[in-house]
C-alpha positions as CSV (number, residue, x, y, z in Angstrom):
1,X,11.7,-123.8,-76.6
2,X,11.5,-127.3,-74.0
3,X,14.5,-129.6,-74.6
4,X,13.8,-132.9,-76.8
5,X,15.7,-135.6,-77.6
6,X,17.0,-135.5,-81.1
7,X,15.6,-138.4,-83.4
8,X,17.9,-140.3,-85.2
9,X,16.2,-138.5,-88.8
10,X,17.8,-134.9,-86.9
11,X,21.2,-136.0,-86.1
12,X,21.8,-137.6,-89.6
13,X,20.1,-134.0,-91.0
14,X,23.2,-132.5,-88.7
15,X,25.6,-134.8,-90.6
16,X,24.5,-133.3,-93.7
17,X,25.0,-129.8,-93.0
18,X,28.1,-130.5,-91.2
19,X,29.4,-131.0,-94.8
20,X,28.4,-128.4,-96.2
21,X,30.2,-125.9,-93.2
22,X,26.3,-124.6,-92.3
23,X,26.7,-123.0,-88.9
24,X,25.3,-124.3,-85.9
25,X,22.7,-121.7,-85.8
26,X,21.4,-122.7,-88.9
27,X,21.6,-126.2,-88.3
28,X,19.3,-125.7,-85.5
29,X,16.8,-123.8,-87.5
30,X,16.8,-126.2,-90.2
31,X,16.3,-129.5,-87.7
32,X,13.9,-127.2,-85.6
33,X,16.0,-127.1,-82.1
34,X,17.6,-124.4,-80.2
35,X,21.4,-124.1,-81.6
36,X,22.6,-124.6,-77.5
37,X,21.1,-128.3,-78.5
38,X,23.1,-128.8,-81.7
39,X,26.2,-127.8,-79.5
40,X,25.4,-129.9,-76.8
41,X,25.0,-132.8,-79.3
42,X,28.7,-131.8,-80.8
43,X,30.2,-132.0,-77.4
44,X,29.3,-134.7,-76.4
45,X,29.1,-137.2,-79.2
46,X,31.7,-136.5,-81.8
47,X,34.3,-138.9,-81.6
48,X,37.8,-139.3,-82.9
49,X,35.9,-140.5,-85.9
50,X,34.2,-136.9,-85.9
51,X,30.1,-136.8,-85.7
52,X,28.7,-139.6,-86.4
53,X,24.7,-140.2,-86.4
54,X,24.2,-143.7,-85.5
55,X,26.8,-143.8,-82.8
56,X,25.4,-140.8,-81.2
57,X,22.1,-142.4,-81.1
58,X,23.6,-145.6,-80.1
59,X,25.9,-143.5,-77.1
60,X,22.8,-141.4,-76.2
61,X,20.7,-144.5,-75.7
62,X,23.4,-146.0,-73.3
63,X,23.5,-142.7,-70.9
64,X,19.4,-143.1,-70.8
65,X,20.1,-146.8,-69.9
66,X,22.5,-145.8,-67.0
67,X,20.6,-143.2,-65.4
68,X,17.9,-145.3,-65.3
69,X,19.6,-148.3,-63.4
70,X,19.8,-145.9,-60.2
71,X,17.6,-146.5,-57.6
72,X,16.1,-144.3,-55.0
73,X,16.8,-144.7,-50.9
74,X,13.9,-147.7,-50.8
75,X,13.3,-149.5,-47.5
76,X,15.7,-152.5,-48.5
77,X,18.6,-150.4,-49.9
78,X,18.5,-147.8,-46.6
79,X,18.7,-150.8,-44.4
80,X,21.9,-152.5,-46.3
81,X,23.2,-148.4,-45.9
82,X,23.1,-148.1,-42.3
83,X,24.5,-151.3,-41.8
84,X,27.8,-150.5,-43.5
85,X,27.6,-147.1,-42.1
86,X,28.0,-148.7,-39.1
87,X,31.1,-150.4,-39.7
88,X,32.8,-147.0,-40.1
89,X,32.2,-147.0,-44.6
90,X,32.3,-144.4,-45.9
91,X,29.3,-143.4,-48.6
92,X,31.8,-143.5,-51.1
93,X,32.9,-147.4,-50.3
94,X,29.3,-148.1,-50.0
95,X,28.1,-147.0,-53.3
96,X,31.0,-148.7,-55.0
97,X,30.7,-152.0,-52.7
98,X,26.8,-151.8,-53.7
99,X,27.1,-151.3,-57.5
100,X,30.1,-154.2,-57.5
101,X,28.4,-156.3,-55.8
102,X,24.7,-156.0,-55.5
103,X,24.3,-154.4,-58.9
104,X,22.6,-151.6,-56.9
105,X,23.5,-148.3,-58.0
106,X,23.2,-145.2,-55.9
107,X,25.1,-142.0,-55.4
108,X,27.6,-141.3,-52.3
109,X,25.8,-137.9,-52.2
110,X,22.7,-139.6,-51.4
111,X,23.8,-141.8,-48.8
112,X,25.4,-137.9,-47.7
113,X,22.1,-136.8,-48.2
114,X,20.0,-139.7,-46.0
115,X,22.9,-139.2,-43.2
116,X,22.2,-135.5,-42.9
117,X,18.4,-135.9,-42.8
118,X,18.9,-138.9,-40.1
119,X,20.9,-135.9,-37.9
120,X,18.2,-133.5,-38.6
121,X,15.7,-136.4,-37.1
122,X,18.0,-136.6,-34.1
123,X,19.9,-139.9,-36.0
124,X,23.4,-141.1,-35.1
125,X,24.3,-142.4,-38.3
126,X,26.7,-138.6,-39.0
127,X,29.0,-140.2,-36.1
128,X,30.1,-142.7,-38.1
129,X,32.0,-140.9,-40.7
130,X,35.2,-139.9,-40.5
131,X,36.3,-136.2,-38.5
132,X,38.1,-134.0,-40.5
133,X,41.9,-133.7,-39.5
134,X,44.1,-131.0,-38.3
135,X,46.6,-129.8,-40.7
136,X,49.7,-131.1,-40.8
137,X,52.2,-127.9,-39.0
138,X,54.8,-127.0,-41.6
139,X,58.4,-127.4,-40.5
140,X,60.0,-125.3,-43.1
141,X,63.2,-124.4,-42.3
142,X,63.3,-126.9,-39.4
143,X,66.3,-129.0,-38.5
144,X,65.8,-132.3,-37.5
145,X,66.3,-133.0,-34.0
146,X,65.5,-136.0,-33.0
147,X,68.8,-137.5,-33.1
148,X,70.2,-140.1,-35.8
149,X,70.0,-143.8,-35.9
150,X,72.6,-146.0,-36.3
151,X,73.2,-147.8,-39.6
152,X,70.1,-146.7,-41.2
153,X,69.4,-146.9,-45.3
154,X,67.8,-144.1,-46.8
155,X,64.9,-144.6,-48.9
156,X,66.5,-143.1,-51.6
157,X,68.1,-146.7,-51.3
158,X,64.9,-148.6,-51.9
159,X,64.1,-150.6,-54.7
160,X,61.9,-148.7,-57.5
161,X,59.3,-151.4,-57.7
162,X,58.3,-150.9,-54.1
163,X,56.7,-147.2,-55.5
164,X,55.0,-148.7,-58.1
165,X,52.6,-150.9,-55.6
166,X,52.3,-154.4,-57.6
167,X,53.8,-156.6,-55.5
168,X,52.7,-158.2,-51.8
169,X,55.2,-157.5,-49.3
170,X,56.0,-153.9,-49.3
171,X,54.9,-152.2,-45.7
172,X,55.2,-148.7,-44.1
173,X,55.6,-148.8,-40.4
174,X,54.5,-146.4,-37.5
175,X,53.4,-145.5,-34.1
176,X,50.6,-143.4,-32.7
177,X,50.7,-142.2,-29.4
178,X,47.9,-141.7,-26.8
179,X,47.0,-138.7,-24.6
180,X,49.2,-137.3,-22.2
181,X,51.8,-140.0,-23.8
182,X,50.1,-143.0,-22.1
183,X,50.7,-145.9,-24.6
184,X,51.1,-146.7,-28.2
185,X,49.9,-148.1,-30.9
186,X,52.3,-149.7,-33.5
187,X,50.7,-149.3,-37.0
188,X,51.9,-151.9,-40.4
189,X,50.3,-151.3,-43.9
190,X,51.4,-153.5,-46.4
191,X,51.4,-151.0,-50.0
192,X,49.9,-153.2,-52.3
193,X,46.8,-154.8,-50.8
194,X,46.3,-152.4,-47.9
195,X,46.2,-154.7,-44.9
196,X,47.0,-152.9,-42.1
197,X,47.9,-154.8,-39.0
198,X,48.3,-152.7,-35.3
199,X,49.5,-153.9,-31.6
200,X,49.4,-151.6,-28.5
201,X,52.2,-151.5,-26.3
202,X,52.3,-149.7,-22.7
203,X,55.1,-147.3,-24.7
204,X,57.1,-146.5,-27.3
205,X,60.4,-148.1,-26.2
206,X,62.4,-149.1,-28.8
207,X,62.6,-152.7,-27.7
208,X,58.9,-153.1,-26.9
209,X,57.9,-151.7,-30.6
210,X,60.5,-154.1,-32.3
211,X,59.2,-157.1,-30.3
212,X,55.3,-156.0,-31.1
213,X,56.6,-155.8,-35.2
214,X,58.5,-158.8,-35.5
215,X,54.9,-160.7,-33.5
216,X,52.5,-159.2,-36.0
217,X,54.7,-159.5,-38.9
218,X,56.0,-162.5,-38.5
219,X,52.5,-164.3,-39.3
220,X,52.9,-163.2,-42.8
221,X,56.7,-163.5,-43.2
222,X,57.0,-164.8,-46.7
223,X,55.1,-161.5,-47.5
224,X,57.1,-158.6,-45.8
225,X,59.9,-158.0,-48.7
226,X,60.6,-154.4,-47.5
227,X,59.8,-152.2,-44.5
228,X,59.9,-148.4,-44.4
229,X,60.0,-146.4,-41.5
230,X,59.7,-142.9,-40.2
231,X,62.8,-141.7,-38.4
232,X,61.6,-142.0,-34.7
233,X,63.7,-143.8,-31.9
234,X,61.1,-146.3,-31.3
235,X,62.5,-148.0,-34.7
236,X,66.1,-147.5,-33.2
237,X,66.3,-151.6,-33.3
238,X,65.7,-152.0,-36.9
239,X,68.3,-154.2,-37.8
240,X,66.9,-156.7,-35.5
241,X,63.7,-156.2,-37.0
242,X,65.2,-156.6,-40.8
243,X,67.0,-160.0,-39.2
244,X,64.0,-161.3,-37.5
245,X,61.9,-160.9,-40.8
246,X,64.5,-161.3,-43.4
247,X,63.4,-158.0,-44.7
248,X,65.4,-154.9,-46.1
249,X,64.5,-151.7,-43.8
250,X,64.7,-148.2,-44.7
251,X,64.2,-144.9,-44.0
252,X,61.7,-142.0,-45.3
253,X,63.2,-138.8,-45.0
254,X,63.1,-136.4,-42.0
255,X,59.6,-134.2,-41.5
256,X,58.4,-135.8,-45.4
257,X,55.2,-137.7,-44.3
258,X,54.2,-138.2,-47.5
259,X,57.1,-140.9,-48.6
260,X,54.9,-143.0,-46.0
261,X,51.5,-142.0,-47.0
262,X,49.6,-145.0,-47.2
263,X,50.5,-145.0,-43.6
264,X,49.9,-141.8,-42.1
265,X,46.3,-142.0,-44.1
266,X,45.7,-145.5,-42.2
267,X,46.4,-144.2,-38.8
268,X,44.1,-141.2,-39.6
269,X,41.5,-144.1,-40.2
270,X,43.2,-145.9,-37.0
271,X,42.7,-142.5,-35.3
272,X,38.8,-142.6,-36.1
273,X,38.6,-145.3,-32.9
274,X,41.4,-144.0,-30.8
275,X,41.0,-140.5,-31.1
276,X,44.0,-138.3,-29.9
277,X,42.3,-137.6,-26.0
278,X,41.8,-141.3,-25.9
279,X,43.9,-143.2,-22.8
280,X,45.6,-145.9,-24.9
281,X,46.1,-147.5,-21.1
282,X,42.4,-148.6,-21.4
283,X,43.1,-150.2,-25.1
284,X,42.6,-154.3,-25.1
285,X,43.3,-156.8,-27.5
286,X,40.1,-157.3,-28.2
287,X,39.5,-154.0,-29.5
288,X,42.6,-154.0,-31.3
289,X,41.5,-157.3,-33.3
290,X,37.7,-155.2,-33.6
291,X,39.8,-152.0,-35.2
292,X,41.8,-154.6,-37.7
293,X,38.7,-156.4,-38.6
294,X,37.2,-153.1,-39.4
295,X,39.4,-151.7,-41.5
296,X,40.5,-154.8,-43.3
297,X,37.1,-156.3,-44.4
298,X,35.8,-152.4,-45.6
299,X,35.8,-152.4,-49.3
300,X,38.3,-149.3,-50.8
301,X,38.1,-147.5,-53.9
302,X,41.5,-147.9,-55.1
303,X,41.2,-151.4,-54.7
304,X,38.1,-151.2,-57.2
305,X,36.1,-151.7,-53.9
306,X,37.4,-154.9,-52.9
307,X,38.8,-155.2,-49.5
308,X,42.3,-155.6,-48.1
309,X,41.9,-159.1,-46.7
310,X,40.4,-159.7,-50.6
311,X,43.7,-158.8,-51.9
312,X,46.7,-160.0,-49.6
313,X,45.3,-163.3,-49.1
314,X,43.9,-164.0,-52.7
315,X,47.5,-163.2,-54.0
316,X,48.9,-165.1,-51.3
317,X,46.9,-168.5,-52.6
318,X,47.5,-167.6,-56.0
319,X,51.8,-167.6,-54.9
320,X,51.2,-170.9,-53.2
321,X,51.8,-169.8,-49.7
């Protein structure tokens, strides 16, 4: 028996013998469908007001609506694809950014789709998403040797509404380091809006990464509340940094990576431009401002697809700074 529909006649018929406890089998041979149909009704449009017949047509008619408001990989769309592709987004951010904003709706696994048939052709577009990272090497059991820092405050110290992300002001600090040791890159990402602002320094001195910190930072000084940091001498200086911004500093615990997430997962996307065999001696400023640009203008999904630069400085205006 072909799937149909159900009319609205059928689904007030399955109302009626709801009542009067018929089993779905018989249901479906009284309203002539297969029972797997009556089921599938059941599931999927009895609310907390239990089965009801003319919201399930009304709920059924608004699925048909959707599906039908996807579009298929035209000319026009393809072009506005590749374009973002090529600015590093990923098909994810693209089919949010396209259904926000151009009311085009399309699935990330088509633009996955269209970027494997391009490689198939001999394309490029499959180098502009992201590599897939090493693991993370466990340390269990591991002591922490990299010495301690002076006067540091735990993050067990930090205020609670820096975890909850609804404030500007809140940043995660740290460094990434280029082949052979050659260089650094000194990584900021503020929690709440996502901007993420980098310098490159010729290493990771102590006094060179402070100096870099305080210069990027200190543009947006009325908005850098509190600053956490991982636990490696480069961030020795820190109460100079606090002083210089005004800003409480702490510390994430040793070897737990994830009490600074948001920035180890933007140096991962720092990472896709300055891979780890990359000589950070040959690094400009130029291609640091490209990098920033990049990553600040590209729309994310926990920012319902609006980008960083969006956020921090529409908040900023709206605090009068």
């Amino acid at each position: 028996m072909s799937y149909k529909q159900l009319t609205l006649e059928q689904r007030v018929a399955i109302k009626a013998y709801l009542k009067i406890s018929l089993a779905l089998c018989q249901i479906a041979k009284q309203i002539g469908v297969h029972k797997a149909t009556v089921s599938r009704e059941l599931q999927r449009n009895t609310g907390l007001r239990g089965y009801r017949p003319q919201q399930a047509q009304q709920q059924t008619a608004a699925r048909r609506f959707s599906v039908a408001k996807h579009v298929r990989l035209t000319a026009a769309v393809k072009e506005q694809v590749e374009f973002y592709l090529q600015q590093e987004w990923s098909p994810e951010q693209i089919a949010g950014y396209l259904k926000l904003r151009e009311h085009i709706h399309i699935s990330h696994e088509t633009i996955y789709q269209h970027v494997w048939a391009d490689k198939r052709a001999g394309g490029t577009l499959y180098r502009h998403l992201r590599r897939s990272q090493k693991k993370n090497r466990k340390r269990y059991g591991s002591q922490d040797r990299r010495g301690h820092i002076p006067n540091r405050v735990s993050i067990e110290e930090r205020p609670a509404v820096v975890d909850q992300k609804v404030r500007l002001g809140d940043w995660e600090l740290d460094t990434i380091i280029g082949t052979n040791h050659h260089g650094a890159i000194v990584s900021a990402v503020e929690r709440k809006s996502k901007l993420t602002v980098i310098k490159h320094v010729p290493h990771k001195a102590a006094d060179l990464v402070t100096q870099a910190v305080i210069q990027k930072l200190n543009a947006f000084k009325d908005q850098v509340l509190t600053i956490t940091l991982d636990n490696g001498k480069e961030f020795a200086c820190h109460q100079q940094l606090a002083a210089a911004l005004d800003a409480a500093v702490y510390f994430a615990h040793p070897y737990c990576s994830w009490e600074r997430g948001l920035n180890e997962n933007t140096n991962g996307l720092i990472r896709q431009y300055f891979p780890k065999n990359y000589d950070f001696r040959s690094i400009t400023d130029q291609d640091i401002l490209f990098v920033e640009k990049r990553l600040n203008n590209r729309p994310r999904k926990s920012l319902n697809f609006q980008t960083p630069n969006e956020i921090f400085f529409n908040a900023t205006v709206a605090l009068g700074t």
